[in-house]
N, C-alpha and C positions, 0 to 999 in steps of 0.2 A: 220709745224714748231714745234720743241720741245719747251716746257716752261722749265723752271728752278726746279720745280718738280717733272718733267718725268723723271730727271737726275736718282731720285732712285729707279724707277720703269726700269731699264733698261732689267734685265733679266727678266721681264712680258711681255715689249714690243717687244722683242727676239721671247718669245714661242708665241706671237700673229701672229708673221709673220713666223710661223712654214707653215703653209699651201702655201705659195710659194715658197716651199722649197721640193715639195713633190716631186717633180722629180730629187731632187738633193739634198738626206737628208746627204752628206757629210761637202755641203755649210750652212746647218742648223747647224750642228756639228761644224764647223767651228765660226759660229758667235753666239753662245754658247758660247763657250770656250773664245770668244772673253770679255764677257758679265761676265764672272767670273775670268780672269785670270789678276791680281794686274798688274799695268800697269809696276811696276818695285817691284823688291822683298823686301818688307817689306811693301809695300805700302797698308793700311790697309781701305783707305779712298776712292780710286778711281780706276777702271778697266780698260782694254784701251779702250774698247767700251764707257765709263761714261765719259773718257774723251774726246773724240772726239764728242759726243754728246753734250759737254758742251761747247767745244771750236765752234762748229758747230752753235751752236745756239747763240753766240755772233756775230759771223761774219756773220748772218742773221739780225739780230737785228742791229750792227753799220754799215751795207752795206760794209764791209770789201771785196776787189778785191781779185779776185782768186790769184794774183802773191803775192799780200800781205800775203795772206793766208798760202801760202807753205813756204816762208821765216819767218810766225812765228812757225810754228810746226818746220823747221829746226835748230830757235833758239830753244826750248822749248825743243828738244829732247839732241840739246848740255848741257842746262843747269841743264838738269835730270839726277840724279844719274845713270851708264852704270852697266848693259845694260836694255833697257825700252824698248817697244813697241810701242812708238806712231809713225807713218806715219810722212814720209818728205815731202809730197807734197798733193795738192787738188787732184789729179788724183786718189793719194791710199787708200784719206780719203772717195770720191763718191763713190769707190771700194763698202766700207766696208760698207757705210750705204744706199746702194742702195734700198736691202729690206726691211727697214724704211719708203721708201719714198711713196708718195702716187701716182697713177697715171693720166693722165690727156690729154686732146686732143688740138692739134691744127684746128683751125675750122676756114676755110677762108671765109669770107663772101664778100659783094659787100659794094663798100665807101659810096654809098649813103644809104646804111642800110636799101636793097630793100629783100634779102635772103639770106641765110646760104647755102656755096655749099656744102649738105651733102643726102644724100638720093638720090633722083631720080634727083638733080642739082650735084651729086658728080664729074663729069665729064665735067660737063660745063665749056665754058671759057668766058662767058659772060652775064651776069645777064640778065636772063626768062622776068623782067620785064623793067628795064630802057636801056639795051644792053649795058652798060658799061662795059670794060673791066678786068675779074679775077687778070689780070697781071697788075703789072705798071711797065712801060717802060722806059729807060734811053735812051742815044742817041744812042749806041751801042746794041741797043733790042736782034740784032741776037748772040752777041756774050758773052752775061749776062747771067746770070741762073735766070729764071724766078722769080720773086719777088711778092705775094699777096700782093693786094694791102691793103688790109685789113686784120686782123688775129683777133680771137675772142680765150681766153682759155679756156677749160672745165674741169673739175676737178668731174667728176663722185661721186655723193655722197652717191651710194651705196654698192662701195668699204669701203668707208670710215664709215657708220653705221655699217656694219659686224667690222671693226677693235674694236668699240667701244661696241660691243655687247659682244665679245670675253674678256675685262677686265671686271672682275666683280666687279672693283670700279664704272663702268662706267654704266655697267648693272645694279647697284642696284638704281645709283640715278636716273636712267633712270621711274623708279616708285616712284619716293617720289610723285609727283604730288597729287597720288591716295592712297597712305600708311602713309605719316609722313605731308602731309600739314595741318596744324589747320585748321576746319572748322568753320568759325563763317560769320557775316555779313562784316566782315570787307576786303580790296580790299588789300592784300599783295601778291598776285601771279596772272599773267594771267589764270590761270586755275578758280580766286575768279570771274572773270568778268562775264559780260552779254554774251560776244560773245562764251566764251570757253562753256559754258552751254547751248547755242542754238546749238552748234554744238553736244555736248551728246545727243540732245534732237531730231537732229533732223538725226543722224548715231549712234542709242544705240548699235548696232554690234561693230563699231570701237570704241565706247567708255567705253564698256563692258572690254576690254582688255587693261591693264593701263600701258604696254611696248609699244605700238602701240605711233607714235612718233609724236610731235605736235610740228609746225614749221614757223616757221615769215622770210620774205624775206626782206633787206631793199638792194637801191641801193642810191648810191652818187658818184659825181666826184670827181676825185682828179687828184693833178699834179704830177704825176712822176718826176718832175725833183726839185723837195722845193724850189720852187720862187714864187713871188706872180703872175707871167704872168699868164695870162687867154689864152692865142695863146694855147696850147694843153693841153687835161685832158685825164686821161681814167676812165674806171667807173668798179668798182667790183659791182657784185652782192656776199651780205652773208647772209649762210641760220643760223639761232640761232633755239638752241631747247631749247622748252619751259617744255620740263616734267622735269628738273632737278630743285632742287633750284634755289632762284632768288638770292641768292649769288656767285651761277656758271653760273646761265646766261649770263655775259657780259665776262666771263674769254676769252682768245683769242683760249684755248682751244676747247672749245664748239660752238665758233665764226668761221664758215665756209666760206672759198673764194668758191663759187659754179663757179660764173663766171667772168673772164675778160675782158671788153670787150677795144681797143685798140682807139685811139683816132685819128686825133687831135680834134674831135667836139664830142658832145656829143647825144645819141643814140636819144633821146625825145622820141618819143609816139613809135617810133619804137623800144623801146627796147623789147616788147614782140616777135620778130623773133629772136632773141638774148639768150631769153627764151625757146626757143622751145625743146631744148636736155636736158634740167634739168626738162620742166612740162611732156616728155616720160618717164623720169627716173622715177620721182614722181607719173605718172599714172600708170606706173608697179606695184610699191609698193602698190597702193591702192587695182589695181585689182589682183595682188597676193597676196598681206600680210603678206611676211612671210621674214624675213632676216634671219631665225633658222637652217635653212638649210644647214648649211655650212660644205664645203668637210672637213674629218677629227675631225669634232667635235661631230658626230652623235653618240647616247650612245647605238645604236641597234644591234653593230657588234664585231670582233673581239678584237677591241682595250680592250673596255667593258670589254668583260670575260677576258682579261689577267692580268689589274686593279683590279678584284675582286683575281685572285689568288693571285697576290702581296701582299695583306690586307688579305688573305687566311680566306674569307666568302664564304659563297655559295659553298660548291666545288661541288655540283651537276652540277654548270653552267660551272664549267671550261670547257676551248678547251682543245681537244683531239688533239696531233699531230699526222698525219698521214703522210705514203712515200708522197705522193705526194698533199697532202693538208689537209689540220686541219677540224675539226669537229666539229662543234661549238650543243652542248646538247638543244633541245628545252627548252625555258622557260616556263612556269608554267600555261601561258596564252595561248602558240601557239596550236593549234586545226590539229590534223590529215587530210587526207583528208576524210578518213571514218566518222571524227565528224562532217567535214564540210559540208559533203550531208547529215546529220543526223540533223543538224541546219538548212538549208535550207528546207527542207521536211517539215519541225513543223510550219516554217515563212509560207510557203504555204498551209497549211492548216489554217489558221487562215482567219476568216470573219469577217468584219465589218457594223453595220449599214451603207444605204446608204449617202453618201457626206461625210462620215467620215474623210476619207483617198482614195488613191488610192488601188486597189484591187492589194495584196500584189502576189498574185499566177501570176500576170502577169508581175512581177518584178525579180521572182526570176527564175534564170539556174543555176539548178542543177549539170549539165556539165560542165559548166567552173566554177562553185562554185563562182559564183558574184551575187549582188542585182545588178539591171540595173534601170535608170531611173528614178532613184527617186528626188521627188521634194524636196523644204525646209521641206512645213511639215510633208513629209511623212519621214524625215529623225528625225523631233519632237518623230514621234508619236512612230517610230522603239527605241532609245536610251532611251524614257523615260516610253514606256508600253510594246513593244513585248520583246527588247531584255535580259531583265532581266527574263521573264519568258523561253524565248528560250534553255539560257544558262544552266539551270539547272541541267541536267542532263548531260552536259556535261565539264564544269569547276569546279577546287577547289572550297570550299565556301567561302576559305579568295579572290581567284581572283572576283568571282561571286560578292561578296560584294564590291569591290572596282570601278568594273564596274558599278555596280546599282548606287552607289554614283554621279559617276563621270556622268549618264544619267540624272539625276536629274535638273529638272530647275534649275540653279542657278541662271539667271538675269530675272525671268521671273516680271512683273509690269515696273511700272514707277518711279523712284526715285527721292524725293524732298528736299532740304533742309529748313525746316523751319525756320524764325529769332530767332535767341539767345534769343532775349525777349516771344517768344510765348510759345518757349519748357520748357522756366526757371518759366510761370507761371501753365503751366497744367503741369510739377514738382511738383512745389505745393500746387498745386491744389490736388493732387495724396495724399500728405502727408498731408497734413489740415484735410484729410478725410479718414485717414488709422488708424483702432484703436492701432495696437504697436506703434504708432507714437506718441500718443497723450502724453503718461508720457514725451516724450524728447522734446514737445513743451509746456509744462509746467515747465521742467528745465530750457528749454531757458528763459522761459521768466524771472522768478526769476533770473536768474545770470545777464541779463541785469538791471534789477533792482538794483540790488548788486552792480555791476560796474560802474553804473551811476547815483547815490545817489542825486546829484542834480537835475538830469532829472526823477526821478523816479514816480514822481508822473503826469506826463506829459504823458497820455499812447498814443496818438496818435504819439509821437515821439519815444516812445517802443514798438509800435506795428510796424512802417516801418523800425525800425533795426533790428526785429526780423525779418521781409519777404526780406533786403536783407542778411543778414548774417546767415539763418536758413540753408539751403539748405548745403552751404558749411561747417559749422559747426555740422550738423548729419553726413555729409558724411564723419567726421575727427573721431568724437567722436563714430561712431556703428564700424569702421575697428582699433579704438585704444581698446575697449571692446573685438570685437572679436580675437587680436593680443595677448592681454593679458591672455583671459580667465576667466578675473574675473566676468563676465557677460556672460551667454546664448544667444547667439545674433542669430535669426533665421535666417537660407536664404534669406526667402521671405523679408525679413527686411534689408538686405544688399543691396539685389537688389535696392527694392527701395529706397535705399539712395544715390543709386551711379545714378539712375537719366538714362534718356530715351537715345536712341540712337542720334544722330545727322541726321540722313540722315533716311528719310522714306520713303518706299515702300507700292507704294497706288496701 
């Protein structure tokens, strides 16, 4: 379902659905042009695509019947200035937003909520367990079109993270969790809680990587039909994600129907079989990891080099056209196959103290120019000791550098957050006992005097407004010195006035 916002995002959500379009880049063409072309001429406000998105999304929202539907675009287009482009009917309007829509399965299960006929029950016509029948039967069985007796919907929700990955409004809040949330003691995000932090603690791999997606399941019933009867309910299952802000957490946006499941009773403890096609989906994802992959959006190929001539950088990268196929120039990084038996030769001679590592000469083939077999840490010890010395003699030094870099532990320890009170006292702790510090907690303390003439002679009440107001008050007073100029203000003295890291690596 569109929200009311997506309305002006419309030619984003066009080129998101570029990739279903690959085999028919005329119909991509097509609802492009849809996405920019004024619904009637002059019209400065709306596209035909924006509007049908917007009329589409009312008659989601007030349950609006398809016949109703087409008799208001039929009024809407009489009442529009001639001649306009909006659709006369629900038939032209599904036409156009079909590539919009997301996809989803019908999944017949058993009434008494015994299995799902899908996998090795796909063909069954009678439930493995209780034998009741796939079909329900009316009095004419032989002369009816088969009817499940039960239907469950799926809505696959790994279509649906690629669409979201693809907007880079979407992608970037996708990481606030880990870039813009305030860290202090206080409980304003599920990421502040006990559970989100046992789960860092106890998969530093998935939680190393702060696009990697964290997700809450809630289900409840509800009555399809808005009456208070309890006689039929059906029950969605929706998955929320929790890395965005908790201002976009409950948007209906971010709010996913994963599942439906069909009523008239409701699942109870058997809704975990119900479950079963969205925790394969979610176990995919963990045991591959990667939704980045996506056909078309890859920056390793020719798209790549034709973007760089358009912005006319790099022209050593540009493709070459040729009669019968383009030539895309090695990048700066790619290795001959002469370098590459030239890099492998060097990896196998190399020896290690015994239980170091695995013995690197019986990982490498030289023939098919692969390492084979390598374990985790032998994959440590290659990225962060051998391969920077390997490359040497074979890459730039700006690429060589970039790979040394990029070999580098970067998560290696355990990381803690300390209490805001502990870091705010070894702060000043730090400063009580730094001698550039000492002239500006001697100003302090006289200006406190100064400003509180009746309290002045009171030092136990001027010595704890000096230890909560010092901290924040050096760190205003050495960045308005050093802004100015009018004072020397060293480094090391900056530093320590802006105060320790939050989060430490022990």
């Amino acid at each position: 379902m569109y929200e009311k916002n997506d309305v002006g995002n419309i030619k984003e959500m066009v080129e998101i659905a570029h990739e279903q379009y690959s085999k028919d880049p005329s119909g991509f063409e097509k609802l492009l042009n849809d996405a920019e072309k004024p619904l009637y001429e002059g019209c400065k406000k709306f596209t035909k695509l924006s509007t049908l998105v917007k009329l589409y999304n009312l008659k989601v929202r007030h349950v609006w019947s398809n016949i109703s539907f087409s008799e208001l675009l039929k009024a809407l287009k009489d009442i529009l200035p001639s001649p306009n482009d909006l659709p006369t009917s629900m038939y032209e309007a599904k036409k156009m937003l079909g590539a919009l829509e997301m996809e989803y399965e019908k999944i017949h299960a058993c009434p008494n909520d015994c299995c799902l006929y899908r996998k090795e029950y796909a063909n069954a016509i009678v439930c493995p367990e209780c034998g009741e029948s796939r079909w329900k039967y009316g009095k004419d069985a032989n002369k009816k079109k088969k009817i499940p007796a039960k239907i469950m919907w799926y809505f696959p929700p790994i279509p649906r993270f690629q669409w979201m990955f693809r907007s880079v409004e979407c992608a970037k809040n996708f990481t606030w969790h880990a870039t813009k949330r305030e860290i202090d003691d206080k409980l304003r995000h599920p990421a502040d809680s006990p559970a989100w932090k046992l789960v860092n603690t106890m998969w530093p791999n998935f939680s190393s990587e702060p696009r990697n997606l964290c997700l809450a399941l809630s289900a409840d019933g509800i009555n399809p039909y808005s009456d208070m009867s309890s006689k039929y309910s059906c029950w969605p299952v929706v998955m929320v994600i929790y890395n965005i802000p908790p201002w976009l957490c409950m948007k209906r946006k971010f709010m996913m129907l994963s599942i439906l499941i069909s009523g008239p009773k409701q699942p109870g403890d058997d809704i975990r079989i119900y479950l079963e096609p969205l925790i394969d989906d979610l176990k995919l994802l963990w045991e591959s990891g990667t939704l980045l992959d996506i056909p078309g959006k890859t920056k390793d190929g020719l798209n790549a080099r034709r973007d760089l001539a358009d912005l006319k950088i790099r022209p050593e990268l540009t493709p070459i056209n040729g009669v019968k196929k383009n030539f895309i120039p090695p990048a700066c990084y790619t290795l001959t196959k002469k370098e590459k038996r030239f890099l492998l030769k060097s990896l196998s001679k190399i020896k290690f103290p015994w239980d170091y590592s695995s013995n690197v000469t019986n990982l490498v083939s030289i023939e098919d120019s692969k390492l084979n077999g390598l374990k985790s840490h032998d994959c440590h010890v290659l990225l962060q000791q051998l391969l920077p010395v390997a490359i040497r003699s074979v890459l730039p030094k700006h690429v060589r550098y970039a790979i040394t870099q990029l070999g580098k532990p970067l998560s290696s320890g355990v990381t803690s957050i300390p209490e805001r009170e502990l870091l705010y006292q070894a702060h000043r702790y730090v400063l009580e006992n730094t001698v550039d510090v000492q002239s500006y907690i001697e100003k302090r303390l006289i200006a406190l005097q100064q400003q509180h003439r009746s309290r002045s002679k009171n030092q136990k009440w001027i010595q704890d407004e000096h230890n909560r107001t010092f901290i924040s008050w050096l760190r205003e007073k050495v960045e308005t010195e050093h802004a100015t100029g009018d004072v020397e203000v060293l480094d090391n003295l900056r530093w320590i006035a802006h105060g320790p890291h939050p989060v430490v690596t022990t």
